[in-house]
BAFI-3210 file (N, C-alpha, C; in Angstrom, 3 decimals, decimal comma, padded with zeros to 6 digits):
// residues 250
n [1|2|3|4|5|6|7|8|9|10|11|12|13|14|15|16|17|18|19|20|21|22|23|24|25|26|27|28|29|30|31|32|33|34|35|36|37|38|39|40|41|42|43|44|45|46|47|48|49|50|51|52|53|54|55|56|57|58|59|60|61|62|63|64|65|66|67|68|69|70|71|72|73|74|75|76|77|78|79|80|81|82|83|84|85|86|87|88|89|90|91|92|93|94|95|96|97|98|99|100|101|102|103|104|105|106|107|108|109|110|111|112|113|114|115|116|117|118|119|120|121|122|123|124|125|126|127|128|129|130|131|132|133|134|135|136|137|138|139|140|141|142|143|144|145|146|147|148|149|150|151|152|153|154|155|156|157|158|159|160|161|162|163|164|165|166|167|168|169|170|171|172|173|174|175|176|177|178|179|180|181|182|183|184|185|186|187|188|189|190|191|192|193|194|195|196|197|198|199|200|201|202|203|204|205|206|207|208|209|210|211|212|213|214|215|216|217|218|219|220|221|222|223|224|225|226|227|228|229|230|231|232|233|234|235|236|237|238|239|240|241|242|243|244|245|246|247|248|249|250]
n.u [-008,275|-009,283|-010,620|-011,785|-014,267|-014,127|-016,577|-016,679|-014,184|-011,271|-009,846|-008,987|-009,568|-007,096|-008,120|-008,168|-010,148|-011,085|-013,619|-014,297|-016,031|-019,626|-020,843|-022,634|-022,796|-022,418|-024,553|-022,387|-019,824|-016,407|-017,207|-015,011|-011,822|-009,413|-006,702|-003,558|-001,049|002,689|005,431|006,708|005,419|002,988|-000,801|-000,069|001,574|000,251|-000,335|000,551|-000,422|-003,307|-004,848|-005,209|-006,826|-009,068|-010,617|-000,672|-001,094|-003,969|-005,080|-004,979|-006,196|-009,069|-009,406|-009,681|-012,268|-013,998|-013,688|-014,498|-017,274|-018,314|-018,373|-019,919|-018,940|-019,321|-017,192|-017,607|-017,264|-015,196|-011,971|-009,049|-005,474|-002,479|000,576|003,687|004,565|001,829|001,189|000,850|-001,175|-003,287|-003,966|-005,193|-006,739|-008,485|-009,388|-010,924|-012,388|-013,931|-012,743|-013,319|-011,066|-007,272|-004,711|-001,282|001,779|004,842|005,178|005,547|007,106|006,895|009,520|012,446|014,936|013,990|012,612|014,996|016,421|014,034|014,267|016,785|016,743|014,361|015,776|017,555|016,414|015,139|017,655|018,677|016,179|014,262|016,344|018,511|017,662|015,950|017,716|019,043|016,972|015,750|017,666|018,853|016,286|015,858|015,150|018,536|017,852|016,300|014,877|016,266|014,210|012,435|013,579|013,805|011,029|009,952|011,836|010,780|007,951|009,008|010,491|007,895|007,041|006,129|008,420|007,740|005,129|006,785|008,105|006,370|004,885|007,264|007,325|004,940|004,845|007,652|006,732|004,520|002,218|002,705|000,417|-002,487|-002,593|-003,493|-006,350|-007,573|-009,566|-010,476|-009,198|-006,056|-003,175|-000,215|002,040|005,814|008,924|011,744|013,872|013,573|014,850|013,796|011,602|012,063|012,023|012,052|010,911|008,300|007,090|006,497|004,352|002,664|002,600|001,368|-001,329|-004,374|-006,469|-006,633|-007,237|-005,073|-001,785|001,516|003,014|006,309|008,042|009,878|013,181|012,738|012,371|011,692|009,711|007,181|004,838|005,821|008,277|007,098|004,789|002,400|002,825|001,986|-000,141|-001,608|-001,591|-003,272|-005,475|-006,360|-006,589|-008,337|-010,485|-011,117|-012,696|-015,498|-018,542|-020,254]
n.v [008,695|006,581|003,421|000,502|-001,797|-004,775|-007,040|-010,202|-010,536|-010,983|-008,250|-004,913|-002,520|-000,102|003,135|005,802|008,297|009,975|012,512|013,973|017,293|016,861|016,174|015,953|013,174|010,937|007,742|005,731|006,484|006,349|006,363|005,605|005,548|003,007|003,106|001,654|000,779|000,380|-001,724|-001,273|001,119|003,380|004,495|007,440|007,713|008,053|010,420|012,902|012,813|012,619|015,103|015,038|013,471|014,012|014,484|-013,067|-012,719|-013,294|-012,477|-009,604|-008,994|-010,375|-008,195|-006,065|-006,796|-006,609|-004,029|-002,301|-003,556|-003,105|000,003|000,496|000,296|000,187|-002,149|-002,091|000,206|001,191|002,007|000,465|000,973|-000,158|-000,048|-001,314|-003,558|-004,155|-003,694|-006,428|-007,259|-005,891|-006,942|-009,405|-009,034|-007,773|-009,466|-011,163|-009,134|-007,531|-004,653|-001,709|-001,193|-001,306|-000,149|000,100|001,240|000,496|-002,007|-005,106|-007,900|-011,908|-013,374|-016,062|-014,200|-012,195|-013,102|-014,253|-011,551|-010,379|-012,475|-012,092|-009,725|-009,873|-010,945|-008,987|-007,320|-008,593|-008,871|-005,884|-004,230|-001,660|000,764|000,516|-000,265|001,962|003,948|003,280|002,207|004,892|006,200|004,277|003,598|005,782|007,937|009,578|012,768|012,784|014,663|016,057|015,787|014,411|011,884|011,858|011,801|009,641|008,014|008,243|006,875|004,433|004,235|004,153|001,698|-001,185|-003,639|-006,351|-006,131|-005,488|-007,483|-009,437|-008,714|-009,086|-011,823|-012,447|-011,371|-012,681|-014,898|-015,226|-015,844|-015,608|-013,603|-014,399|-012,758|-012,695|-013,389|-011,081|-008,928|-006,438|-002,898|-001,699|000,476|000,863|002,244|003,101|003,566|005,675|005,234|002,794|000,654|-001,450|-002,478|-003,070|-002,692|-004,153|-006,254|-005,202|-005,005|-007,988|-008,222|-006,266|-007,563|-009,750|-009,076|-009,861|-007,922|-005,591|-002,994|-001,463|000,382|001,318|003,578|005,393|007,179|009,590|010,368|009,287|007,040|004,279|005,519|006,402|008,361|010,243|010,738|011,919|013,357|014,995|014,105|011,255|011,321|012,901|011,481|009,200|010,582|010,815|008,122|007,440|008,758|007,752|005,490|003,291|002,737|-000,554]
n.w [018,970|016,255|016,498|015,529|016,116|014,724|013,525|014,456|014,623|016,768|017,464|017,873|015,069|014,115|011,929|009,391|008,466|006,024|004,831|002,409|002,446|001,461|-001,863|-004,953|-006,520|-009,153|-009,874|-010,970|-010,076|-008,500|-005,193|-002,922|-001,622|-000,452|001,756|002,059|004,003|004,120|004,936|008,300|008,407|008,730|008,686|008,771|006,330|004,327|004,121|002,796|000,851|000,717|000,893|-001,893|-002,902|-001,873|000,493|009,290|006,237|005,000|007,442|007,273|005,403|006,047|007,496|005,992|005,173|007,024|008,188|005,777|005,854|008,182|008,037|006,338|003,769|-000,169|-002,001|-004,755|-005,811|-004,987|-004,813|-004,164|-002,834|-002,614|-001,025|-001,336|001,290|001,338|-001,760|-001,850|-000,275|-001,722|-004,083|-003,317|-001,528|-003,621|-005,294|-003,634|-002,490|-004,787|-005,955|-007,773|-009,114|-008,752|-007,239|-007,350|-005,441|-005,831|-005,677|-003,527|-004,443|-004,046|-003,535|-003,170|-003,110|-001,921|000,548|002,071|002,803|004,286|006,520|007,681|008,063|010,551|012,444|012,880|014,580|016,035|017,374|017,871|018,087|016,761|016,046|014,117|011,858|011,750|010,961|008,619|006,745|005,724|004,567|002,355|001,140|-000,399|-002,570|-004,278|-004,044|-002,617|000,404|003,990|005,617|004,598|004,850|007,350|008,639|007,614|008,855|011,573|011,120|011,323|013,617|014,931|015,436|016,760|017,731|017,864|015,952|013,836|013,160|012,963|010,648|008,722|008,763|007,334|005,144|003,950|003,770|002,150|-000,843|-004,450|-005,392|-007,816|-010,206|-012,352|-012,773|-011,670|-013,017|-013,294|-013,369|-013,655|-011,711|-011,648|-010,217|-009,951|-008,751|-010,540|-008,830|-007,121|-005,231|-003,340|-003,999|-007,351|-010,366|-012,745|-011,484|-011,202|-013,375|-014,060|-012,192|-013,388|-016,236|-015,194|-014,640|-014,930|-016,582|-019,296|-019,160|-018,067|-016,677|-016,313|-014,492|-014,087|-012,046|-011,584|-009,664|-007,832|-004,944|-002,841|-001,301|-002,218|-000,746|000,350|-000,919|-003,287|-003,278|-004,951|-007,504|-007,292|-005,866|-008,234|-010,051|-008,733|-008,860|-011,498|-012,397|-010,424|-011,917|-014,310|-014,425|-014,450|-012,845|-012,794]
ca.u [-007,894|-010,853|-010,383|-012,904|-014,443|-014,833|-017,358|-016,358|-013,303|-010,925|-009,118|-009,642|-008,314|-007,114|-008,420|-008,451|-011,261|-010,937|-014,269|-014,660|-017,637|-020,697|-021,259|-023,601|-022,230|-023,318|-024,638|-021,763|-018,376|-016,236|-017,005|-014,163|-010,258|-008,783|-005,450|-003,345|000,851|003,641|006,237|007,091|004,593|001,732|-001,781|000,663|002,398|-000,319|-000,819|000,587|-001,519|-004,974|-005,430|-004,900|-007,438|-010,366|-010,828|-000,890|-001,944|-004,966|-005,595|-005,219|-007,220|-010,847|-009,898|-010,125|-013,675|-014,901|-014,028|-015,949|-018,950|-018,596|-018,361|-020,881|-018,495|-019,050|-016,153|-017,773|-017,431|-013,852|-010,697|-008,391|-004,311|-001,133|002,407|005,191|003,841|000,478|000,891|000,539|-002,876|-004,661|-004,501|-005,602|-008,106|-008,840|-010,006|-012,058|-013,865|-014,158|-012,884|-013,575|-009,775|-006,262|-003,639|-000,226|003,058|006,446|004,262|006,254|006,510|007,111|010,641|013,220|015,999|012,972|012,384|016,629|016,677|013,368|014,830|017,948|016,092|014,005|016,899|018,477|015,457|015,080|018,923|018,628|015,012|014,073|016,822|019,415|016,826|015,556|018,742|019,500|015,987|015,630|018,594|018,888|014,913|014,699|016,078|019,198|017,618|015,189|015,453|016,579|012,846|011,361|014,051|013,630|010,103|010,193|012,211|009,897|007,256|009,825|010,626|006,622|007,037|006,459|009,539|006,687|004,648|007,177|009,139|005,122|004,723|008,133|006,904|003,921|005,613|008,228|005,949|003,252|002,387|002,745|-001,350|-003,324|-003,001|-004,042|-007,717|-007,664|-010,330|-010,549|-008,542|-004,765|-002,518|001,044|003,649|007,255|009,983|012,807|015,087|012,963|015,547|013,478|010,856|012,635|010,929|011,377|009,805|006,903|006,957|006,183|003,301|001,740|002,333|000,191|-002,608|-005,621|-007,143|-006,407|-007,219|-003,680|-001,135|002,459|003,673|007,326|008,321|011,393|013,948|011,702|012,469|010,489|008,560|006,221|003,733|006,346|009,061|006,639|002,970|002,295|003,003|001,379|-001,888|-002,678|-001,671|-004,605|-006,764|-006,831|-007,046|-010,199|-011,268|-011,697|-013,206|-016,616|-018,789|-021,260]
ca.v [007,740|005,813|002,550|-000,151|-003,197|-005,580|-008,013|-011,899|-010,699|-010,722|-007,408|-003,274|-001,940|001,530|003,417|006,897|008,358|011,052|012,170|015,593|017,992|016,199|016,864|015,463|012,284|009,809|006,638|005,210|006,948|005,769|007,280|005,157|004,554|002,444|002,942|000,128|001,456|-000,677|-002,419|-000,361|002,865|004,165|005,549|008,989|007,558|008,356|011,965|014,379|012,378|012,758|016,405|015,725|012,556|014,938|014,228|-013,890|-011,844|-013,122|-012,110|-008,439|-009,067|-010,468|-007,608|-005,261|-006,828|-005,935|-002,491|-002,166|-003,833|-001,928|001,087|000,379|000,998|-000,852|-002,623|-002,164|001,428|001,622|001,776|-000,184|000,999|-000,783|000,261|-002,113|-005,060|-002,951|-004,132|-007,813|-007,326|-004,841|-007,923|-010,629|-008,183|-007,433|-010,795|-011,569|-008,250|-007,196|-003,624|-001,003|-000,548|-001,407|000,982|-000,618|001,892|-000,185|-003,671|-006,120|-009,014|-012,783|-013,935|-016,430|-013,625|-010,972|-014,246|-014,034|-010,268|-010,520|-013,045|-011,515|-007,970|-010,145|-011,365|-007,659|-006,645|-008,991|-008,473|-004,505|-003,370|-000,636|001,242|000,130|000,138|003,582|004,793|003,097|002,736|006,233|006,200|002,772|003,286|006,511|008,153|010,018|013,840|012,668|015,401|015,471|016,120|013,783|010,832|012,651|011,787|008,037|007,241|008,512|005,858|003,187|004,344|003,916|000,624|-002,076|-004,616|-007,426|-006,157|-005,186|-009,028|-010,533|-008,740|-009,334|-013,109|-012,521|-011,143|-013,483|-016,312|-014,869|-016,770|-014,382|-013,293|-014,984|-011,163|-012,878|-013,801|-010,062|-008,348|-004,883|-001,872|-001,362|001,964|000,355|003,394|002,581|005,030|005,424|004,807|002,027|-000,820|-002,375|-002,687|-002,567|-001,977|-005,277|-007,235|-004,397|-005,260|-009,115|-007,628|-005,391|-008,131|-010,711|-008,517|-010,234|-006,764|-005,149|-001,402|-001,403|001,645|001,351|004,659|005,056|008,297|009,994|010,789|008,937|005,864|003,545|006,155|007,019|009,550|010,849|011,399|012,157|013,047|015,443|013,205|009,709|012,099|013,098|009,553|008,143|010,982|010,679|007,071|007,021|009,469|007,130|003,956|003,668|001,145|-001,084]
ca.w [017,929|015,735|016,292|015,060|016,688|013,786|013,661|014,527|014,663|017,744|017,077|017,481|013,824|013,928|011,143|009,340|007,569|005,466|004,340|001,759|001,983|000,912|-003,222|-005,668|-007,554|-010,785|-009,587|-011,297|-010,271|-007,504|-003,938|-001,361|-001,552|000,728|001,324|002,873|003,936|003,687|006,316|008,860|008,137|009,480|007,949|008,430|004,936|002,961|004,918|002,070|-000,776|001,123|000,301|-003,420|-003,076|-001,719|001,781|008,191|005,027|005,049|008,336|006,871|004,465|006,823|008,354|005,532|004,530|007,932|008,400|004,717|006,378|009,546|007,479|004,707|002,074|-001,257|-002,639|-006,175|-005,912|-004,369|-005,461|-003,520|-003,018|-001,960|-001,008|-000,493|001,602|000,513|-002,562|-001,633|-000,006|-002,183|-005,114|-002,639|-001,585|-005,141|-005,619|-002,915|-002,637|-006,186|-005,744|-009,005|-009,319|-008,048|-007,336|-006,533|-005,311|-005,368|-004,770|-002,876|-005,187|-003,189|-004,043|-002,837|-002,505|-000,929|001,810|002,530|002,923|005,662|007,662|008,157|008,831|011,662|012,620|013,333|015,199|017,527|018,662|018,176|018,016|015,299|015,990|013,239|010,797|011,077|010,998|007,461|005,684|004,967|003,251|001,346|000,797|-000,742|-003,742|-004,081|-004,435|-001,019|001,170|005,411|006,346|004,196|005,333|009,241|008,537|007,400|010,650|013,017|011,668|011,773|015,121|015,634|015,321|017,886|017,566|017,766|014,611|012,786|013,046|012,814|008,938|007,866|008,261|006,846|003,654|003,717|003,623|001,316|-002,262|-005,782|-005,717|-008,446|-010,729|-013,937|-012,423|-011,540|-014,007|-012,911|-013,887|-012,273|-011,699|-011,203|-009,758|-009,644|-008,795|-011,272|-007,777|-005,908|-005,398|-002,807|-005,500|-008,562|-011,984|-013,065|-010,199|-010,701|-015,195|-013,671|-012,118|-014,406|-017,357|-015,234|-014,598|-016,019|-017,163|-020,465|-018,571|-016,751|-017,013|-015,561|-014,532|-013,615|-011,546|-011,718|-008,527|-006,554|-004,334|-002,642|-000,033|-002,594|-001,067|001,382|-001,474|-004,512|-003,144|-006,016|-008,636|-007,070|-005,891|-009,182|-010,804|-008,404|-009,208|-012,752|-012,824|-010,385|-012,107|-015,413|-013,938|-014,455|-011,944|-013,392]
c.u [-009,086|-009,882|-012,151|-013,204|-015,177|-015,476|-016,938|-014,585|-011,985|-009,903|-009,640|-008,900|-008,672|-007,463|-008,412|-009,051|-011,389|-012,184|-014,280|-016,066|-018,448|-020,868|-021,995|-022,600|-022,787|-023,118|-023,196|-019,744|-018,080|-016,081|-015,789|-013,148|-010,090|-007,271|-004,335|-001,583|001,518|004,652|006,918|006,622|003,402|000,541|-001,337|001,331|001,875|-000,536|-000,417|000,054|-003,356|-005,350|-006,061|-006,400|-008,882|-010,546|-010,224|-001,429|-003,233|-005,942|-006,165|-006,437|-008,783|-010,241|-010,317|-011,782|-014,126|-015,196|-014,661|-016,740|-019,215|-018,677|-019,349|-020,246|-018,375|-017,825|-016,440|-017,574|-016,155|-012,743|-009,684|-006,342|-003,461|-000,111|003,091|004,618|002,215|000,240|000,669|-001,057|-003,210|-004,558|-005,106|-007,068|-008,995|-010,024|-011,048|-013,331|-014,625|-014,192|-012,620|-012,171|-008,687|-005,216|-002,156|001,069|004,181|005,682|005,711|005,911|007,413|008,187|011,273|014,243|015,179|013,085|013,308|016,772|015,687|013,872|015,592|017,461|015,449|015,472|017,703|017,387|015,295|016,335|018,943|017,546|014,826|015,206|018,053|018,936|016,315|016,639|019,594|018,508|015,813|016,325|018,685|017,544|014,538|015,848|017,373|018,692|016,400|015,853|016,030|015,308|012,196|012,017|013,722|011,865|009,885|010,526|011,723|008,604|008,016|009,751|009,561|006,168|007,450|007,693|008,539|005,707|005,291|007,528|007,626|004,746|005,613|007,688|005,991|004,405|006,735|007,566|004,559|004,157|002,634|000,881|-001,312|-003,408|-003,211|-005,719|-008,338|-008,522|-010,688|-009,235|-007,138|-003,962|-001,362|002,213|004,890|007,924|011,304|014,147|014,583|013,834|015,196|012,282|011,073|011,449|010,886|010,477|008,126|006,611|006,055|004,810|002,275|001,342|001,111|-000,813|-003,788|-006,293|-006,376|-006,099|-006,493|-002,608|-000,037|003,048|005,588|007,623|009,901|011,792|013,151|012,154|011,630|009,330|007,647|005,729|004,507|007,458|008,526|004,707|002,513|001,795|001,968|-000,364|-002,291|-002,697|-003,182|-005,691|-007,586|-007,118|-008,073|-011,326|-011,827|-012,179|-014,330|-017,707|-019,979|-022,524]
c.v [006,865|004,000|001,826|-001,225|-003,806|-006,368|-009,419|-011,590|-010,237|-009,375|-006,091|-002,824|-000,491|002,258|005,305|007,247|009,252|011,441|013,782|015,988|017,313|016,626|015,839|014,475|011,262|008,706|005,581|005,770|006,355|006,818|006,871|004,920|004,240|001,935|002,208|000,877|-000,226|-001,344|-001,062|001,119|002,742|004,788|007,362|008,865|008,408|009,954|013,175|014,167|012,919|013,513|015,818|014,249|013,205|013,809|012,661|-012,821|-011,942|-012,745|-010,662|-008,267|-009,141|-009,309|-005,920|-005,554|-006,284|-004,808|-001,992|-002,315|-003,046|-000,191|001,734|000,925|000,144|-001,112|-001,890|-000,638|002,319|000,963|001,536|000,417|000,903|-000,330|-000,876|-003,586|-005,146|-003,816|-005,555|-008,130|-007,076|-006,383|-009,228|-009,619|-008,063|-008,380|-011,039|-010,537|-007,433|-005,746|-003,120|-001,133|-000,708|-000,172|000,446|000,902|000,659|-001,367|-004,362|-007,641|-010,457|-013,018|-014,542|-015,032|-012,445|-012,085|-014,199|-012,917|-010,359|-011,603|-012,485|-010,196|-008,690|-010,798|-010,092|-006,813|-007,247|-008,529|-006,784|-003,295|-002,531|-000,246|001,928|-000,099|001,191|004,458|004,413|002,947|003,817|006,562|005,403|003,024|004,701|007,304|009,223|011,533|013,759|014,078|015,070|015,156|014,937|011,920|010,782|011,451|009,924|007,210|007,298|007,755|005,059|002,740|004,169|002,756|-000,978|-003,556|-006,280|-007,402|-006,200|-006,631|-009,679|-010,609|-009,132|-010,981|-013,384|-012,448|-012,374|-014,972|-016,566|-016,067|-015,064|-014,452|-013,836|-013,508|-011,406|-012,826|-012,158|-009,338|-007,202|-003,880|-001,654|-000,705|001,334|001,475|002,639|003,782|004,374|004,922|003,893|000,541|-001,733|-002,725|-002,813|-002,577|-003,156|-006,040|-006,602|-004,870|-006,697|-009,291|-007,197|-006,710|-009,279|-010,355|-009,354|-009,017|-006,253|-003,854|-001,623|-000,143|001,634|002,970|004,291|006,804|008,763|010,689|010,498|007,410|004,877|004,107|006,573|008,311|010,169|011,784|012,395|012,453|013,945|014,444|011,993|010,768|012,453|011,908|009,010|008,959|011,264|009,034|006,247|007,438|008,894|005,497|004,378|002,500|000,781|-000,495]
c.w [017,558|015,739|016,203|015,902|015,252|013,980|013,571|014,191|016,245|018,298|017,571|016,165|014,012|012,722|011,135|008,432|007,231|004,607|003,531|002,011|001,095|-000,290|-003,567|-006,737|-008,216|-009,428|-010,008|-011,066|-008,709|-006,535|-002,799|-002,438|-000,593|000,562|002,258|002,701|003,696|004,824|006,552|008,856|009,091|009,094|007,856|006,925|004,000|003,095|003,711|000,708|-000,588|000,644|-001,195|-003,763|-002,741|-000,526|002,001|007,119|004,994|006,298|007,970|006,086|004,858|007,249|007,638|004,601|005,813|008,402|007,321|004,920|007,090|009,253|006,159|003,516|001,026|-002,121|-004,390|-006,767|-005,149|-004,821|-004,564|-003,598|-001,933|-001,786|-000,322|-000,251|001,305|-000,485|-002,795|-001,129|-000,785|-003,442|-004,895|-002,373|-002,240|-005,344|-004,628|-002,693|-003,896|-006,466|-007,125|-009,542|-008,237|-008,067|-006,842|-006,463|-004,996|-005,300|-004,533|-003,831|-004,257|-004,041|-002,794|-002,107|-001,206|000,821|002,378|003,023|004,677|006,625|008,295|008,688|010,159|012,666|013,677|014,198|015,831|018,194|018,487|018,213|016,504|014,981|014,644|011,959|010,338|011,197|009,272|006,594|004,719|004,510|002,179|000,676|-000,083|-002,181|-003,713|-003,975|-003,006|-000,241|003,203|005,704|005,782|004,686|007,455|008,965|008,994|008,722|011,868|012,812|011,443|013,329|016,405|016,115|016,806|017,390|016,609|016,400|014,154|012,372|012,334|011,157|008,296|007,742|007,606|005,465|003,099|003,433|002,459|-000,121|-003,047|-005,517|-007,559|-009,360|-012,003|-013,974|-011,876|-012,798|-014,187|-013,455|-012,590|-012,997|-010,925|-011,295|-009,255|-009,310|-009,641|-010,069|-006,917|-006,197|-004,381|-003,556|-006,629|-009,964|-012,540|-012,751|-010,797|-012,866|-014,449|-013,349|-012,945|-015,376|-016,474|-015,040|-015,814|-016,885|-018,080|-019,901|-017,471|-017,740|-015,922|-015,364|-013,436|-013,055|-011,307|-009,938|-007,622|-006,187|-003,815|-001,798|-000,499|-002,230|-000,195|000,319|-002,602|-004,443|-003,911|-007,073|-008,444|-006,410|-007,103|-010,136|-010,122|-008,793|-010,648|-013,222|-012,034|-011,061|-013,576|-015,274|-014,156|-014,014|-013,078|-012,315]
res [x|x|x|x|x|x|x|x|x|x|x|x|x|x|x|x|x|x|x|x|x|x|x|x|x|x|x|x|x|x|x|x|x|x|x|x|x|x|x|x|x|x|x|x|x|x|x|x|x|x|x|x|x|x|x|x|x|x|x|x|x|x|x|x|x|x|x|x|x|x|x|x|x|x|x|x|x|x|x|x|x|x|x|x|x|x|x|x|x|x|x|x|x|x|x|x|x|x|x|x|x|x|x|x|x|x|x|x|x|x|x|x|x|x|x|x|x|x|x|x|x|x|x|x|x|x|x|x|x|x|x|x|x|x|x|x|x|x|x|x|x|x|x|x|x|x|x|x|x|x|x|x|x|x|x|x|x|x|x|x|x|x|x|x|x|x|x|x|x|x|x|x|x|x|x|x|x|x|x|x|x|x|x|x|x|x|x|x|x|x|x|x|x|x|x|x|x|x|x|x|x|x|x|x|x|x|x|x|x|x|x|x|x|x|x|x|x|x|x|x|x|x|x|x|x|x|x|x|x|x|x|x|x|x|x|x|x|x|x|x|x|x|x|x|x|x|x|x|x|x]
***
């Protein structure tokens, strides 16, 4: 397992690094994504998108500048993407490291009723562990036409899930501000699923419209729920690979 020792920071972050056969590329196109899961997942989330990609919050956040340092990968030349609670970093992120391009799946937008819902979920996890969660997520969370395997799936990283993280992000989320996404100046790839009711399409309109950037593109995906690359990794792999594929770095 790659884990990192970040610099000045008191942590090991686990990491996975997907790198393609070495080719010849313009000074100006983007070489890194960095792809950030959502509550309750696992860098396995993103596992059937990779192929198609070619090889406190702000705690998250120092800790995704340092594995960039520790990794020499330039922000200015990477395209940054969120799922879920995902989508709450990658625009805090956004901002501080000035990445080529956002990518949000389902973003988690900060609300009053969102803050009611996570309590009560920490709430059901301290008195019953994961258990009672990965036994109703993958249903409630995914769209009606989801298959067994791909809900089977979902619950086995739930089930990955230490009691103690999982309760530590739901506060994190629950406590987060709305990100600053007007001061945002870069280019953003906002995926919804036509069935994501823990994301819904409005919450994710709210989003998109405050984007400071002009070069933004809402896509909405059909029979797809909130698991993104688990229910729909087809579809959301070639969404990111056509819209890194038109960024162009300074």
């Amino acid at each position: 397992m790659p884990f990192l020792k970040l610099q000045d920071r008191d942590r090991q972050l686990y990491y996975t690094l997907n790198a393609p056969p070495t080719t010849t590329s313009s000074s100006d196109s983007i070489t890194n994504i960095v792809l950030i899961h959502g509550l309750g997942s696992s860098s396995s989330y993103y596992a059937p998108v990779i192929p198609k990609l070619g090889g406190s919050l702000d705690t998250i956040i120092d800790d995704i500048g340092a594995a960039l340092s520790a990794l020499n990968i330039s922000p200015s030349r990477t395209v940054i993407v969120g799922h879920s609670m995902g989508g709450i970093v990658a625009p805090e992120a956004a901002l501080r490291y000035k990445f080529a391009g956002t990518v949000l799946l389902g973003p988690v937008y900060p609300n009053e009723t969102l803050t009611k819902v996570l309590q009560d979920r920490i709430a059901k996890v301290q008195q019953n562990g994961m258990d009672g969660l990965a036994d109703v997520i993958p249903i409630v969370g995914t769209a009606s036409s989801s298959t067994p395997l791909q809900r089977a799936f979902i619950r086995t990283l739930l089930l990955a899930q230490t009691t103690e993280g999982y309760i530590a992000n739901c506060k994190a989320i629950a406590s987060a501000l709305v990100p600053d996404y007007a001061s945002i100046s870069t280019p953003l790839l906002l995926v919804n699923g036509a069935e994501d009711f823990v994301c819904p399409i409005e919450l994710s309109q709210k989003v998109f419209d405050s984007w400071g950037s002009k070069d933004k593109k809402l896509q909405i995906l059909d029979k797809t729920g909130h698991w993104y690359c688990i229910e729909s990794p087809e579809q959301v792999g070639d969404a990111i690979v056509k819209f890194v594929g038109g960024i162009k770095t300074a």
